[in-house]
C-alpha positions in Angstrom: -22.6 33.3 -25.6 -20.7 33.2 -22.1 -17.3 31.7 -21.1 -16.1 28.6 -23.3 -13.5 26.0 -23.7 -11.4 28.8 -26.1 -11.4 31.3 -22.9 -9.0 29.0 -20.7 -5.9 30.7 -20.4 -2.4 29.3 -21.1 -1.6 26.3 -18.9 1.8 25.8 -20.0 4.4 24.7 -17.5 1.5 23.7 -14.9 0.5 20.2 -13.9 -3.1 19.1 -13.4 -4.7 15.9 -11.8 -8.1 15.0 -13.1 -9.9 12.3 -11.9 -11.9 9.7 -13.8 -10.7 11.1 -17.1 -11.2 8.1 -19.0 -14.5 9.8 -20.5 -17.6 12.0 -20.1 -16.9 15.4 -18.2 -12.9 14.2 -17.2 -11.8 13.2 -20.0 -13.5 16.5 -21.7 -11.7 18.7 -18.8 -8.3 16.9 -19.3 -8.2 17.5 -23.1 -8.8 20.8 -23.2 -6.2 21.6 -20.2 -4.0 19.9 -22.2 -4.9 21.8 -25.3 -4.1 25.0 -23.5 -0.4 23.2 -22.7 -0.7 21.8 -19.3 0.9 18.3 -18.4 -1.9 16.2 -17.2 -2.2 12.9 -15.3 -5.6 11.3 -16.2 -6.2 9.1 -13.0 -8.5 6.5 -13.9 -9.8 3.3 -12.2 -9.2 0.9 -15.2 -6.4 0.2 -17.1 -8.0 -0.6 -20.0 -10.1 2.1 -20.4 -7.7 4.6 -18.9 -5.4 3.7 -21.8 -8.1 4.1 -24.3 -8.7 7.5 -22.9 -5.0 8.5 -23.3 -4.6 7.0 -26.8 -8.2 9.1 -27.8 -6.4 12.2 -26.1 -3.4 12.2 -28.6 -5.0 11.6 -31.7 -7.6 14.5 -31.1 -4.2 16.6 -29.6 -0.8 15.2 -31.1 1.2 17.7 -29.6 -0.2 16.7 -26.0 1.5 13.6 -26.0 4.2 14.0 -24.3 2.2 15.9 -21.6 -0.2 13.3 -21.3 0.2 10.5 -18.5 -2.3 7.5 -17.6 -1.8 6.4 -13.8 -4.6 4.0 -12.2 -6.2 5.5 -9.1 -9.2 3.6 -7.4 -11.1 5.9 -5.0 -13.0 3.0 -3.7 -9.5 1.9 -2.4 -8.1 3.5 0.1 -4.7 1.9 -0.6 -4.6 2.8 -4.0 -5.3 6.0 -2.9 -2.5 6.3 -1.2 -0.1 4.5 -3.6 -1.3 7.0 -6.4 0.4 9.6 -4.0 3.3 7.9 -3.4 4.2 7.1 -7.1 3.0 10.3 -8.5 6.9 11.7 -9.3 5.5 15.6 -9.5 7.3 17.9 -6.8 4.7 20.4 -7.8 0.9 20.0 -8.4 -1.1 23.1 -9.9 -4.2 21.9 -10.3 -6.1 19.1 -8.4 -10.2 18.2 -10.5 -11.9 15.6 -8.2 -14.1 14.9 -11.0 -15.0 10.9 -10.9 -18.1 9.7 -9.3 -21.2 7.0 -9.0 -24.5 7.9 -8.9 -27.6 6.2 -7.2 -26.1 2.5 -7.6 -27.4 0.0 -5.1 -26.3 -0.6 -2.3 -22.4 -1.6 -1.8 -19.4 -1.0 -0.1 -15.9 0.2 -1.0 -12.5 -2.0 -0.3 -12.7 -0.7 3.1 -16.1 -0.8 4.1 -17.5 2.6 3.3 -20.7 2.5 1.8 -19.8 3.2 -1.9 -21.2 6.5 -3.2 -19.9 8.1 -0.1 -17.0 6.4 0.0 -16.1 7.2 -3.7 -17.7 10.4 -3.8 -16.6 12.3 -1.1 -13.9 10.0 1.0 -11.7 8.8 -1.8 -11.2 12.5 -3.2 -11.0 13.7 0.8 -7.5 11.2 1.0 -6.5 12.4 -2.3 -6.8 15.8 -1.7 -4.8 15.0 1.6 -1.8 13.5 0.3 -1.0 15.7 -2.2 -1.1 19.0 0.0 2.0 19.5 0.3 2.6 19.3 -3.6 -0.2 21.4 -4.1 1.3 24.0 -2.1 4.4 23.8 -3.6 2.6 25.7 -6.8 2.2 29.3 -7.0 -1.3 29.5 -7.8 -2.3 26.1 -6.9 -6.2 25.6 -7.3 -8.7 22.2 -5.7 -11.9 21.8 -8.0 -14.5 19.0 -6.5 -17.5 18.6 -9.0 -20.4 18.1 -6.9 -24.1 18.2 -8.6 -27.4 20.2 -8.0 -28.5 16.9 -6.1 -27.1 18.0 -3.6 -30.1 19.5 -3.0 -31.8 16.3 -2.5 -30.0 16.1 1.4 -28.2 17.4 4.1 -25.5 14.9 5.3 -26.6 12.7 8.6 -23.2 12.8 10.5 -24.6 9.8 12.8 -25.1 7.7 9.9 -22.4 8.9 7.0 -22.8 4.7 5.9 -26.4 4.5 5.4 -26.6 1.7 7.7 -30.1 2.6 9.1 -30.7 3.0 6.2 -30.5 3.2 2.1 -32.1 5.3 -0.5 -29.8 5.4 -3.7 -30.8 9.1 -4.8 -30.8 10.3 -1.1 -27.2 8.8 -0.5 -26.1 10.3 -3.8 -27.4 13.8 -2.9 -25.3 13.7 0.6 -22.2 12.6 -0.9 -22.7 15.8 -2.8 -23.0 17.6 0.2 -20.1 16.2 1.7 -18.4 17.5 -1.7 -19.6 20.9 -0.8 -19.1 21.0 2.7 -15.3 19.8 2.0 -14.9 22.4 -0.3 -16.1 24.9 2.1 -14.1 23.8 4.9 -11.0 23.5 2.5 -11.7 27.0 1.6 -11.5 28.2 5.4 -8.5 26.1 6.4 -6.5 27.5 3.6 -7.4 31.2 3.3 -4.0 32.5 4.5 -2.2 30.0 1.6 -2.4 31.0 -2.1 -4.7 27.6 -2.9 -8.4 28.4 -4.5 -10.7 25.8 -3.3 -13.7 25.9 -5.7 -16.8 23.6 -6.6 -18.7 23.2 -9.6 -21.5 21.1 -11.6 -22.6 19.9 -15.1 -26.3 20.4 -15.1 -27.7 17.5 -16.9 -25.0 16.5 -19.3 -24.3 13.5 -21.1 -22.2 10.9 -19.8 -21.9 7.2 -18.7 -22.7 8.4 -15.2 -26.9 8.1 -15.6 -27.2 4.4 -17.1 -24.5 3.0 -14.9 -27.3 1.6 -12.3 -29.6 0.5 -14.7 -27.3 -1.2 -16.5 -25.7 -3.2 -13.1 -29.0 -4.0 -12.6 -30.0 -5.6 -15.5 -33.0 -2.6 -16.0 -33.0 -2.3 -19.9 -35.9 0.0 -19.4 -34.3 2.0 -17.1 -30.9 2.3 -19.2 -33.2 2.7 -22.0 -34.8 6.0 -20.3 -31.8 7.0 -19.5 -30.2 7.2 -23.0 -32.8 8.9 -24.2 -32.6 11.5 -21.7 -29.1 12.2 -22.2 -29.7 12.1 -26.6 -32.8 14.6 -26.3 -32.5 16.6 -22.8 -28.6 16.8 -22.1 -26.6 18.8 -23.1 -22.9 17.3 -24.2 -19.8 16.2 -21.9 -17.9 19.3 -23.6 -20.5 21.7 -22.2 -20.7 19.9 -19.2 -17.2 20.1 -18.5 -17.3 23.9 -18.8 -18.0 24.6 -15.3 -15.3 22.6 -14.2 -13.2 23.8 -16.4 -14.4 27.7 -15.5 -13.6 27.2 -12.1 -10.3 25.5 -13.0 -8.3 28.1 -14.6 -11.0 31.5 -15.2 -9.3 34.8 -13.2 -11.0 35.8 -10.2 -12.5 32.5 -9.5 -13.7 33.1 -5.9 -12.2 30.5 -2.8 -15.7 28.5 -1.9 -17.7 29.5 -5.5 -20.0 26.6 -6.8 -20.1 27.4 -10.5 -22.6 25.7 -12.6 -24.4 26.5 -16.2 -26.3 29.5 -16.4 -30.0 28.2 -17.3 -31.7 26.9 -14.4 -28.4 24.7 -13.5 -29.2 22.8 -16.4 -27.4 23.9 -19.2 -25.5 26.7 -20.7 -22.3 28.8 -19.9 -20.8 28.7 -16.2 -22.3 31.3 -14.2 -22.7 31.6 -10.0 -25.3 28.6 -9.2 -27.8 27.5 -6.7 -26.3 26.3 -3.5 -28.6 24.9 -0.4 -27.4 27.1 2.7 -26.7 23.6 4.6 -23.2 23.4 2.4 -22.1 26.5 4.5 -22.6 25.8 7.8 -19.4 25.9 9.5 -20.1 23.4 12.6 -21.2 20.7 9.7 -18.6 21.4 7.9 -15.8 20.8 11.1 -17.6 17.6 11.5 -17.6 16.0 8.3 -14.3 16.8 8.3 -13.2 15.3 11.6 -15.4 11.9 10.5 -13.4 12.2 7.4 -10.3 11.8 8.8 -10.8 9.3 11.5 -12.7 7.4 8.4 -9.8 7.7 5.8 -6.4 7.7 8.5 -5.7 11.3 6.6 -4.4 13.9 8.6 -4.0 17.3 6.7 -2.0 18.8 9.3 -3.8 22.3 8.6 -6.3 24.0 11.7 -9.7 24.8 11.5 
């Protein structure tokens, strides 16, 4: 049967950040760290639904809510990016899951310019990541999850062109921002190796979220959403087994600095298991350079050498 949501060990006393927990795979990944006692923050984009997320949270786990805490983040926003950080009252952070993401919108741009997947995707959890460091390594056995996809495999980042202004393919810019997650991750790793933080990535497969009908649906393509529903009620498999990766790489013992975890069939579906990784998201002089652009891009510093 493999690893599952029961094998997360006790989280009590530890504090965990996830990213676009509102629903699908983070709200899944906070609810079960908080079943397991940690306090977590769900960091969500809209109010509305963030709150709706929190309110689901404690009638599925009364005894979470106290532990449960709904504060807006908006990784398209550099500002709020940083204002998350400064109003986040935690001395300590144990557990950092860069979980939100877009996939293959059209084109558009962030608050500051970026173009959007890239900007979300990658930049937004690259600031975020940055500004709580120091809280980070304040914990013990503090540990950095970035959920990236098997699209990844889809492209290499262009480091000339991290924008797509040449130019725009929706599925190719999604794929590279999932790079960059990996390459981050890998640089992360390396920069950190003499510290006790584990910097791990991990992927869903195909599971069932919002995620897949969110650029049909911008778009006004019923078809296309249409498709896409039915992919996610026939092929996918759920958010909570999607989430199990994340989850796996979150808390399991022995998780490895740098491991991509993913499910165990094809890195489709299934328990979390070692998964496929394109040898372009280890490459060390990539890496350095992606991480350079990222802080000239995002005015984040992590004070930390290569």
């Amino acid at each position: 049967m493999g690893w599952t949501a029961r094998n997360i060990p006790d989280q009590s006393g530890r504090t965990a950040v996830v990213t676009g927990a509102n629903s699908g795979l983070g709200f899944v990944t906070a609810r079960e760290l908080a079943r397991r006692g940690a306090r977590v923050v769900l960091a969500c984009r809209d109010e509305e639904r963030g709150r709706l997320a929190r309110d689901r949270l404690v009638r599925e786990l009364p005894e979470a809510g106290p532990r449960a805490e709904l504060r807006l983040l908006d990784l398209g926003d550099l500002a709020s990016v940083s204002a998350f950080a400064k109003e986040l009252p935690d001395e300590r952070v144990d557990l950092l899951v860069n979980n939100a993401g877009v996939m293959a919108l059209p084109y558009g741009r962030t608050a500051d310019g970026f173009e959007r997947q890239f900007g979300v995707n990658h930049l937004g959890h690259f600031a975020l990541t940055g500004l709580l460091l120091d809280r980070l390594l304040a914990s013990s056995a503090p540990r950095v999850v970035t959920v990236s996809s098997v699209m990844h495999l889809l492209g290499n980042i262009d480091i000339t062109d991290l924008n797509s202004e040449r130019s725009y393919r929706r599925w190719i810019a999604y794929g590279r921002s999932k790079t960059a997650n990996l390459l981050f991750t890998h640089e992360l790793a390396g920069r950190l190796a003499d510290t006790p933080l584990i910097a791990a990535a991990a992927h869903p497969g195909y599971a069932a979220t919002n995620l897949q009908s969110a650029s049909p649906r911008m778009e006004g393509r019923r078809a296309a959403e249409r498709v896409m529903q039915w992919g996610n009620l026939v092929v996918a498999q759920s958010a909570e087994a999607g989430a199990l990766p994340a989850l796996y790489a979150a808390t399991a013992p022995g998780v490895g600095a740098d491991s991509f975890t993913g499910p165990r069939l094809a890195s489709w579906r299934g328990a979390p298991a070692p998964s496929l990784r394109a040898p372009w998201t280890l490459n060390d002089a990539a890496a350095q350079r992606l991480w350079a652009a990222s802080e000239e891009l995002t005015g984040v510093a992590y004070g930390v050498p290569s």
